[in-house]
C-alpha positions in Angstrom: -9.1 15.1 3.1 -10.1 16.0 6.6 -8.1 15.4 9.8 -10.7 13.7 11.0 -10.6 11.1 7.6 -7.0 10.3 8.8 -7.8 9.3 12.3 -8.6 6.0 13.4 -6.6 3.8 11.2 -6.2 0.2 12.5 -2.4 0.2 11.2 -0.5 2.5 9.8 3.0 1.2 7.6 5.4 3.8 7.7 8.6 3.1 4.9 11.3 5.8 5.7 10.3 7.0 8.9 13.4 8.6 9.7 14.4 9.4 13.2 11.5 11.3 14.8 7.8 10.4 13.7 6.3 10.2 17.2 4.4 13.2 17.1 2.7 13.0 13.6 1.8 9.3 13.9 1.0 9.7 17.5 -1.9 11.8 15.8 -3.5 9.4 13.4 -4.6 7.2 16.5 -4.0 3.5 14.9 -4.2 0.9 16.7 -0.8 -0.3 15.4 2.1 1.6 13.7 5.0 -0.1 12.3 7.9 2.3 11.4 10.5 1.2 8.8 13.8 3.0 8.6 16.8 1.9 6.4 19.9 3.4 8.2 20.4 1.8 11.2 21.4 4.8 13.1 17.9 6.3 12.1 16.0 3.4 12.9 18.5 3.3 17.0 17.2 6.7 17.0 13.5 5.6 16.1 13.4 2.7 18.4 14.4 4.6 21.6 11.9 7.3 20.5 9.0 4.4 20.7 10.1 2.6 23.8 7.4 3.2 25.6 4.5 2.6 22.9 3.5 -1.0 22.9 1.6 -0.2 19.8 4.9 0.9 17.7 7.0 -1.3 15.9 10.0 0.0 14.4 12.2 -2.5 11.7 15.3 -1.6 10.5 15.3 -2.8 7.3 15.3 -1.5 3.8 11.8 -1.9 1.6 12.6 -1.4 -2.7 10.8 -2.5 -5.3 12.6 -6.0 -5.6 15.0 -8.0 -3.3 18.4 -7.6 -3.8 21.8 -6.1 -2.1 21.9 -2.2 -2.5 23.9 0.8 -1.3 22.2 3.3 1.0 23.7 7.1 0.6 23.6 8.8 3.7 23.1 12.8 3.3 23.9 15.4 5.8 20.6 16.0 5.3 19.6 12.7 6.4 15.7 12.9 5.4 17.2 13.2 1.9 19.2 10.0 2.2 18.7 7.3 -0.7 19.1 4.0 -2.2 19.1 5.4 -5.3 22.4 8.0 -6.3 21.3 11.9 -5.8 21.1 13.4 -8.8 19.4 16.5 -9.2 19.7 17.5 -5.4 22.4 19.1 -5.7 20.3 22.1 -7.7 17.9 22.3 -4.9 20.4 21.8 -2.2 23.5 23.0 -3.1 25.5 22.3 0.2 24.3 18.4 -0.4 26.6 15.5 0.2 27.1 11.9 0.8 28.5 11.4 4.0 28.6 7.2 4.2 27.2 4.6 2.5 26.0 1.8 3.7 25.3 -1.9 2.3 22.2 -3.1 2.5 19.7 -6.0 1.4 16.6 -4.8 0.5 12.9 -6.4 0.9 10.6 -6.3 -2.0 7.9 -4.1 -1.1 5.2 -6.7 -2.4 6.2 -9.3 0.2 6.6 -7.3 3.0 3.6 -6.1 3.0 2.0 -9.6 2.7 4.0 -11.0 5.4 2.0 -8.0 7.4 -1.1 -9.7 7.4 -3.6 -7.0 7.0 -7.0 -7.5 7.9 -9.1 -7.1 5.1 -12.0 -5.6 6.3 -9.8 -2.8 8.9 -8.6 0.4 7.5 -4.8 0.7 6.9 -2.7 3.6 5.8 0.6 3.5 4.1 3.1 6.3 3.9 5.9 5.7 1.5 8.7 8.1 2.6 11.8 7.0 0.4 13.2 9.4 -1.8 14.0 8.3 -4.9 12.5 4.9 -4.4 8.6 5.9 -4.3 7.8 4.6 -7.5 9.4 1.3 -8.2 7.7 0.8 -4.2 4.6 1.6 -5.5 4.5 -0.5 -8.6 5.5 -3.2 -6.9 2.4 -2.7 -4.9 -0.2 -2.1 -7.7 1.5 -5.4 -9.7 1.1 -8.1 -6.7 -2.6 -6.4 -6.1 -1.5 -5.2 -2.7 -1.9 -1.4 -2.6 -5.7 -1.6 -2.1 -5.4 -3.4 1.1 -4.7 0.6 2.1 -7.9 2.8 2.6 -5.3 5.2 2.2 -1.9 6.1 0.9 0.5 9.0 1.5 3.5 9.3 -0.6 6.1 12.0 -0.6 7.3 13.1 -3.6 9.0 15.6 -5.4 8.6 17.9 -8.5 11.3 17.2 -10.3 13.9 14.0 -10.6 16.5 14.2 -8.3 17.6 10.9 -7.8 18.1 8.2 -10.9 15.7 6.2 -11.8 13.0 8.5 -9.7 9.6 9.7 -10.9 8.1 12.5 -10.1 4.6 13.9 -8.9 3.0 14.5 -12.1 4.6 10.8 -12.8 3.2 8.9 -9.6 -0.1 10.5 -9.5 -2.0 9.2 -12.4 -0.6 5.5 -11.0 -3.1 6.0 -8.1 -5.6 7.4 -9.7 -5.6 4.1 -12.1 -6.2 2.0 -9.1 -9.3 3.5 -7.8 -7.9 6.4 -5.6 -8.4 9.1 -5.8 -5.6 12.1 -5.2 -5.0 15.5 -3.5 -1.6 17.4 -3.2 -0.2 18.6 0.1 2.2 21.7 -1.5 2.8 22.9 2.2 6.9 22.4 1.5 6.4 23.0 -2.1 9.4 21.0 -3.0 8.5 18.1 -1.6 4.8 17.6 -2.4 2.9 14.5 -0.3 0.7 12.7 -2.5 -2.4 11.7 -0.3 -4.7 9.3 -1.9 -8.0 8.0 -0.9 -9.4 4.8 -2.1 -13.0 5.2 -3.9 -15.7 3.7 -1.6 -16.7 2.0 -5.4 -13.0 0.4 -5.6 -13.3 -0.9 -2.3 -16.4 -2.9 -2.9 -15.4 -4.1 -5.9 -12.2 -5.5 -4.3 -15.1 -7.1 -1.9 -17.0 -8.7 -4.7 -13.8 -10.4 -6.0 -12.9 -11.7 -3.3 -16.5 -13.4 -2.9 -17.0 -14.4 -6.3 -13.2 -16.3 -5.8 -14.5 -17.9 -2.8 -18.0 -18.7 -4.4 -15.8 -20.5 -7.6 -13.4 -22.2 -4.6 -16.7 -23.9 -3.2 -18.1 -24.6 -6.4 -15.5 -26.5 -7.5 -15.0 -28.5 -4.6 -18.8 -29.5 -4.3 -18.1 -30.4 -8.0 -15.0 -32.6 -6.6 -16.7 -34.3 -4.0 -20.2 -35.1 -5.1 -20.3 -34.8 -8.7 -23.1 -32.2 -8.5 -23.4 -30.7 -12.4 -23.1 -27.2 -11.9 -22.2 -26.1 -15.6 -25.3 -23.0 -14.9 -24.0 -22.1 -12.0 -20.1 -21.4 -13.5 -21.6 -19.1 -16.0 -23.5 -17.5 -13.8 -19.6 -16.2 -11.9 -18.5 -15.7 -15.1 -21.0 -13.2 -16.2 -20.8 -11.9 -12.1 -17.0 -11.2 -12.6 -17.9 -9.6 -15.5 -20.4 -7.4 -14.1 -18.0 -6.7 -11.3 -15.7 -4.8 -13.8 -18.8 -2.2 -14.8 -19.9 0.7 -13.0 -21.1 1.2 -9.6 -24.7 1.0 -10.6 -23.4 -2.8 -11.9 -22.3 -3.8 -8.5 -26.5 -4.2 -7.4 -26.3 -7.2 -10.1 -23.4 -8.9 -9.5 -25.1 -9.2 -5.6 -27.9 -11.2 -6.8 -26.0 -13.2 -8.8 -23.8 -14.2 -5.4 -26.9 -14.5 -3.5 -28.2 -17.2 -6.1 -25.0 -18.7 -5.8 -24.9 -18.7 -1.9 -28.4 -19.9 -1.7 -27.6 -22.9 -4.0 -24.6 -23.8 -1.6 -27.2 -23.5 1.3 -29.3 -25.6 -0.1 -27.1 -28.2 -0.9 -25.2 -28.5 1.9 -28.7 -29.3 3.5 -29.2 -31.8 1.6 
């Protein structure tokens, strides 16, 4: 993935930004950033940092897979810090240690993200930077249908477990790949590998499709409602289009002219 692929995002969703992301986001050009950092001290840190950038939102607040009250463990290496207990750390950092914890009430991932509001049609990118949490993040994501709202994702991982309950890269990989990404690995610090995955141009339009076929059956069904119109044909004609939208990309050329007939039908109608 180019630099220039990772420019120009209209928002970029930061979870676990930690105390000094300025510079690297600063880069990526979005339109809007919104930086989400756990420890309060962190976030303090975060929000003075971004004072002056009317396009930076930083929330102190604590994203995990479900709602609920949890304990963060803060590290003296903060960037290590967890909701989930270290476990493994200690062999790749031997000096580790919790220095505080510190209660907090977590946000399910799914619904903070929908509470966003992401434009469906903009590019968004979403960095998941919570160790030890990545994974129950990100199938939270992929179960509510969410994580293809993001033309991209970056997630930092690691190679081996190191805090319970934690997957690993080879673990999380193959979870993007399933929805339509598709997956590079940034070894730079070669303990902490970043995940970046691109969503397939393919995906993307089928997402599209969806969408238009479930708007196509919403208008159906209320012409059905409020005239009566028969429209038995017309049903199995989205059935076999939804059905068409699950084949290959070749398939997708189809499942267009079966929404144009639809549209054109609706046009016609209303006309009438």
């Amino acid at each position: 993935m180019s630099d220039n692929a990772q420019k120009n995002f209209d928002t970029i969703v930061h979870l676990g930004a930690g105390r000094d992301t300025n510079g690297q986001q600063a880069d990526y050009g979005a339109r809007r950033i919104i930086l989400v950092e756990a420890n309060p001290d962190a976030a303090d840190v975060l929000a003075a940092r971004n004072a002056k950038r009317s396009h930076v939102t930083v929330l102190p607040k604590a994203v995990a897979g479900s709602v609920g009250t949890r304990v963060l463990n803060v590290l003296n290496l903060q960037s290590a810090s967890s909701l989930n207990t270290p476990t493994g750390l200690k062999k790749l950092y031997p000096n580790i240690e919790i220095v505080k914890t510190i209660p907090v009430n977590t946000l399910a991932a799914d619904n903070f993200i929908q509470e966003l509001g992401l434009g469906e049609t903009q590019r968004h990118l979403l960095v998941i930077d919570t160790p030890g949490v990545e994974y129950e993040i990100l199938q939270s994501l992929i179960d509510s249908k969410l994580l293809t709202q993001f033309t991209r994702v970056h997630i930092h991982s690691t190679e081996n477990q190191l805090y319970e309950g934690a997957k690993t890269t080879r673990e999380i990989g193959p979870l993007l790949s399933k929805q339509g990404f598709s997956t590079s690995i940034d070894a730079s610090t070669p303990d902490h590998p970043i995940i970046k995955a691109e969503l397939s141009q393919f995906y993307a339009e089928l997402v599209k499709t969806r969408a238009e076929l479930a708007e196509a059956k919403a208008e159906i069904a209320r012409l059905e409602k409020e005239s009566g119109i028969e429209i038995a044909r017309l049903e199995r004609i989205v059935q076999e289009a939804h059905y068409r939208s699950e084949l290959t990309n070749s398939e997708l050329v189809k499942t267009d002219a079966q929404l144009e007939l639809i549209k054109d039908f609706l046009s016609r109608n209303k006309a009438s």
